[in-house]
N, C-alpha and C positions, 0 to 999 in steps of 0.2 A: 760597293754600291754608293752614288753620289746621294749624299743629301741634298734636298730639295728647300732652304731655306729661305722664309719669307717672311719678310721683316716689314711690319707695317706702321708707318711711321709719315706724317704728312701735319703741317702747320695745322695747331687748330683739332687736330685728332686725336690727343691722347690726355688723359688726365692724371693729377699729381701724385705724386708717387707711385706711380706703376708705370714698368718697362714691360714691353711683349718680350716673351721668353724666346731666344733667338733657336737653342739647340737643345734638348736632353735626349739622355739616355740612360739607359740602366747599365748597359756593356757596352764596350770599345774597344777594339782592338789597338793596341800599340803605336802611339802615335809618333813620327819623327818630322821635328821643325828646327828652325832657328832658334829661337823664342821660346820660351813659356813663360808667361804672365800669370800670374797666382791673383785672384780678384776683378773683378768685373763693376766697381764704385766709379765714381767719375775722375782721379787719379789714372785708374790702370785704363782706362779706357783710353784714355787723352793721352795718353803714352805710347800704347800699342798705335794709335792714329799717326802721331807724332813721325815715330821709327817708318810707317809704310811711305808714309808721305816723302819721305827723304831717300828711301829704300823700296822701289817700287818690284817687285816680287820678293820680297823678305819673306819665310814663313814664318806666322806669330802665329800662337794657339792660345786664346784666351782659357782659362779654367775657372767657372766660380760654382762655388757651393749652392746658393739658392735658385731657385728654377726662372730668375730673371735678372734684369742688370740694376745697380743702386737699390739695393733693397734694405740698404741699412743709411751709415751715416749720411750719403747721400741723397738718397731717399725721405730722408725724415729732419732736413735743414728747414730752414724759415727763407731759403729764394734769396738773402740779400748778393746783391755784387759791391762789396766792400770798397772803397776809394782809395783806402791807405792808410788811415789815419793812426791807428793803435801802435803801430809796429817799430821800434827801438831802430833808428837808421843803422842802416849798415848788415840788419838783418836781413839773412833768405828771406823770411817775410816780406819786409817792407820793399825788397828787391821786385821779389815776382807777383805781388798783391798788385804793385800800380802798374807795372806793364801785363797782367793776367787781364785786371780789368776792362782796358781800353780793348785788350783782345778780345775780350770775353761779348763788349758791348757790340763788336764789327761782327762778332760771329753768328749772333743772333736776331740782328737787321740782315745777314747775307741769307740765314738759312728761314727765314722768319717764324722765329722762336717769338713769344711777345716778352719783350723787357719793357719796364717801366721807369724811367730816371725820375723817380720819385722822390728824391732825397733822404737828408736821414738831419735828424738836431738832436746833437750832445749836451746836455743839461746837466749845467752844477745847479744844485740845490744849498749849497751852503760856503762860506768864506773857505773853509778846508778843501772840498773837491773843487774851489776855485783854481785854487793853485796849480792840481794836476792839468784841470783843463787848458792852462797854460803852455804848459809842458806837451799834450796833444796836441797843440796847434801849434809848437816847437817844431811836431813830428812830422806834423800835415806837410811843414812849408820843407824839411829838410828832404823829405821821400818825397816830393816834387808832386804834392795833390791840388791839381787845380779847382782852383773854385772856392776852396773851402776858406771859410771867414769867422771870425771871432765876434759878437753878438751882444745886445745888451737885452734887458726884460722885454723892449717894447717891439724888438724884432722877432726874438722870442716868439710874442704875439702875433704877429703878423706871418710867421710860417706856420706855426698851432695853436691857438685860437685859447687852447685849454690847458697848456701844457705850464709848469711851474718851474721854477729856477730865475736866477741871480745873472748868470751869465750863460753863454753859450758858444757850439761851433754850429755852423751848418755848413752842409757837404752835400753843394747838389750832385755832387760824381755818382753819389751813391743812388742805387737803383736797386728793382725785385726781375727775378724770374725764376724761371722753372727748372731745376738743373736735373730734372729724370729726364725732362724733354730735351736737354743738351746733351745728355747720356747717349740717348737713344738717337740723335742725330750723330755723334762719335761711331757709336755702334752701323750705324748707315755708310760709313765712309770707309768704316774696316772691313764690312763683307765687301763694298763693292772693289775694296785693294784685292781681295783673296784672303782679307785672314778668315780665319775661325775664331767663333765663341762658343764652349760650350756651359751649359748649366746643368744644373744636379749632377756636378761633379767634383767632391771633398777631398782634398789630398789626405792620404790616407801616410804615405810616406815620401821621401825625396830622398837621394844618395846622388856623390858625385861620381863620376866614371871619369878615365883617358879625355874622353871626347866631351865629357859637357854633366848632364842632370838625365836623371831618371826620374820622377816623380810620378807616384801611383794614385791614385783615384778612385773614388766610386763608380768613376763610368771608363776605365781603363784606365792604360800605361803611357807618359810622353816623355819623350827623347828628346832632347835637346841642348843648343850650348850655350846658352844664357838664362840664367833664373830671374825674374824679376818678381820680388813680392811686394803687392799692392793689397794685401790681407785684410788692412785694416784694423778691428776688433781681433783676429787671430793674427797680426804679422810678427809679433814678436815666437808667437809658438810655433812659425813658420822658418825663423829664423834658426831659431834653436835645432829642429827639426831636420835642418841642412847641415846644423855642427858648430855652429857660431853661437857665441856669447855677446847678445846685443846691447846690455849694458843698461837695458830698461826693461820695464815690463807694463802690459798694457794696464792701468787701471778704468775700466768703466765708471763713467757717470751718465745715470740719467736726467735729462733736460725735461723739465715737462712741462706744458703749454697749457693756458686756457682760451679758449675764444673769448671773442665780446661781443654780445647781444646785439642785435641790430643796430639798436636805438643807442646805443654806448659805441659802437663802430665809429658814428658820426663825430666825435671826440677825437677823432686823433686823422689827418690827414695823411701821414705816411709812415715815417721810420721815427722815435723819439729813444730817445738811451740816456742811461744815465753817467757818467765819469766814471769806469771801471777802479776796481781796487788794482791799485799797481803789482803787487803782492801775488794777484791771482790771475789765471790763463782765461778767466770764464768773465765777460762781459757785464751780467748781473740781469735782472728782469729789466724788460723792455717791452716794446710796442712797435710791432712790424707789420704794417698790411701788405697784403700778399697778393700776388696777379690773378685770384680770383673776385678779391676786391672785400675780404673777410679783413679782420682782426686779431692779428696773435698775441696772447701777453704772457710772457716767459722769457726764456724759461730760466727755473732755477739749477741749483747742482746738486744733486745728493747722489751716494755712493751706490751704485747696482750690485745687486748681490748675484748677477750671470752676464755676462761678456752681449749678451742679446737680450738685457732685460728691460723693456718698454713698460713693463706694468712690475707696481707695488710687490705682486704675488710674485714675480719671476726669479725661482732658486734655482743655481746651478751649483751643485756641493763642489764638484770639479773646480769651477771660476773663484768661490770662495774660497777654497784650500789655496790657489795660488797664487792670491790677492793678498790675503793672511801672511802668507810663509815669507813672499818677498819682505827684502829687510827696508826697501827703502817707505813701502806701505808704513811699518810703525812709525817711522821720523815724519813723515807726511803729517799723519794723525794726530801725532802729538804737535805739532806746528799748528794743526789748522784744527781742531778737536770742537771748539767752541765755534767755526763758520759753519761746521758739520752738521753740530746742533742743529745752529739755526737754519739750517737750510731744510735738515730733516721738521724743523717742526713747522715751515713755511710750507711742506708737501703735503703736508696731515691737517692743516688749519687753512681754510680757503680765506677766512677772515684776513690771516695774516697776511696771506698771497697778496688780497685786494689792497692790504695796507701800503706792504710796497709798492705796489703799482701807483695808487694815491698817492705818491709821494711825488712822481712824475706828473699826472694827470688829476689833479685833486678830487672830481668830479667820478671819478672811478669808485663804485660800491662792489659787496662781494656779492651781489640779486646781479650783478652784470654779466660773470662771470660762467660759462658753458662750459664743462671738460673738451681737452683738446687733445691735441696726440702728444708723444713723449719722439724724445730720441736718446740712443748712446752715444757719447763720445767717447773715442778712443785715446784715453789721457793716457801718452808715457810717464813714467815714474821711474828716475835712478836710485841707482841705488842709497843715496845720499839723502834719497826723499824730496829732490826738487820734483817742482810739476816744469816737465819738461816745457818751455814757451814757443820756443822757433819749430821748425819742420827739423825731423832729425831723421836723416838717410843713412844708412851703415851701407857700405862696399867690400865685397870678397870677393876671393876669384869666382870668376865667372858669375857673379852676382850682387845685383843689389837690392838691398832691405829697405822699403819703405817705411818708417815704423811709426813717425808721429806726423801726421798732413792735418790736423787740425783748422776752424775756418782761420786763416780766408783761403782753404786750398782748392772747393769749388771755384772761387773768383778766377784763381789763379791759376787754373787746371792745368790750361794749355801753356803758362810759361814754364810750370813745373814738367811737362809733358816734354820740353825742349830739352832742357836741364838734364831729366834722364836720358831723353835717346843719345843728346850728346856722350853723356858715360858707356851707354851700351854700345854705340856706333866704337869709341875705343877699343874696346874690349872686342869688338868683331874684329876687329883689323891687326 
């Protein structure tokens, strides 16, 4: 019996964070393809596209566990398309960040997604974060980010009106959109090749065979001779799962957001950030307006006690046990013990939240602040206890692990989407 799928998807018709669920089911019968793809995030999806586009009748069989596409980290980002700037040259990052972007901005003038080139101002606040800011705009000019310029108070001014700092970058490269609605437009392009997606369907196990992967499921069995895992929050358990030792393991952190009140909106013109800690993979609170035309101020980091935990209450004893046991989790902790602290007591005290923010935007109270949404990041952790910084991919026969895409891997979706099919196109051949 053919499925009858209907994907409804058109400029202007969907709102954020929510994709229409392309397939479920409760049973399936045994599916045989080229491809399996494990995840359905804006990664696996920009991938499975990627591979059709180059390989036109390929079969790909997308698999994701929730009953729609981007339901996690993708679904629960702040829209920026990132220009370049953070990323260490000569990094996969800094690689596929500035050519993701320019793609990412032709992609969504072609399909009319609405992006907004709204820029973004990195703000030192003091002689110390001067320094690195230096060093960023080292990076800016070495990973080849046009536009971006080094700043003094009164231009400062002149981009955000309220914003506080000594010196600065600005980076009109940098822009917001809507990445469930670039999902969902990948998603449009892989039915109409012939792939398959299906949803509410959990790998339940995976083994290798002669000919390729068996991996079972909540909504059936697939055949096939390529694994790709795009997991996410589970790719490491995914990894394991196939037989392989990935050499990291997922740590979650949740991100959590506040709005700003209408009347506090008007404060802040587009993107403001602060000199991230070099030290650290996580950006610090900031100020993102979003292509609805709202105020985000976040978010911060603190440690999730479930692989999917968005709210304070969310325990998963499983997630904790394996967070715990890894060895590189203690070295982490005792490295980073006292940011933990402070981050956990920045979750629990809105005062303090405001404070930070006020340090950017002075004029920021905590009477400003609306609860907003949360997200998890999927932090690799080695065992050594570094917080893994670049994208890290593991390759095995017949498969590859995607195990840490951290931002800017939305920006950069579709050049990491090359990157892999490139691998996999080897491996076919």
């Amino acid at each position: 019996m053919r499925w009858l799928i209907y994907f409804a998807f058109d400029a202007g018709w969907y709102t954020r964070n929510t994709i229409y669920p392309i397939r479920h089911s409760n049973h399936m019968p045994s599916n045989k393809t080229d491809i399996i793809l494990i995840g359905a995030g804006i990664v696996g999806a920009a991938t499975a596209r990627a591979l059709l586009m180059r390989r036109p009748g390929l079969r790909i069989a997308i698999i994701e566990k929730e009953s729609g596409l981007a339901r996690h980290q993708t679904g629960h980002n702040s829209g920026v398309v990132h220009a370049g700037i953070y990323y260490k040259p000569g990094s996969i990052k800094a690689k596929l960040c500035v050519a993701g972007a320019q793609r990412m901005r032709e992609f969504a003038v072609e399909r009319g997604i609405p992006y907004q080139p709204i820029g973004k101002l990195i703000v030192a606040l003091n002689q110390s974060s001067a320094g690195m800011l230096d060093t960023l705009y080292e990076r800016a000019q070495a990973n080849g980010v046009h536009g971006a310029e080094k700043i003094g108070p009164e231009q400062i001014r002149e981009h955000e009106p309220h914003a506080a700092g000594i010196a600065g970058i600005w980076s009109p490269q940098t822009g917001i959109i809507d990445y469930s609605a670039v999902t969902a437009a990948y998603a449009k392009d892989i039915l109409a090749a012939g792939g398959q997606i299906t949803t509410g369907a959990e790998v339940v196990s995976a083994h290798v065979t002669d000919s390729g992967w068996i991996v079972s499921t909540t909504a059936g069995d697939y055949e096939g001779a390529i694994l790709i895992n795009c997991a996410g929050l589970h790719s490491d358990r995914i990894a394991l799962m196939t037989g392989i030792e990935p050499g990291v393991r997922i740590i979650p952190f949740r991100g959590e957001y506040y709005h700003l009140s209408p009347d506090a909106a008007s404060l802040v013109r587009g993107l403001i950030y602060p000199v991230p800690d070099p030290n650290m993979p996580f950006l610090g609170v900031h100020f993102t307006r979003t292509v609805e035309g709202t105020v985000e101020a976040g978010p911060n980091a603190v440690l999730a006690l479930a692989r999917e935990g968005y709210h304070k209450n969310d325990i998963v004893l499983r997630d904790i046990v394996q967070t715990l046991t890894w060895p590189g989790f203690a070295k982490m902790a005792f490295r980073f013990w006292r940011t933990g602290l402070a981050e956990m007591h920045r979750s629990y005290c809105k005062t303090t939240f405001a404070n930070s923010l006020g340090e950017l935007v002075p004029e920021i109270r905590a009477s400003h602040l609306a609860p907003g949404g949360s997200g998890v990041r999927a932090q690799a952790v080695d065992i050594h206890g570094k917080l893994v910084d670049d994208f890290h991919i593991v390759t095995a026969p017949r498969a590859i692990h995607v195990l840490n895409v951290p931002s800017p891997a939305a920006t950069a979706s579709l050049s990491i989407a090359d990157d892999l099919a490139t691998q996999v196109e080897a491996a076919l051949d």
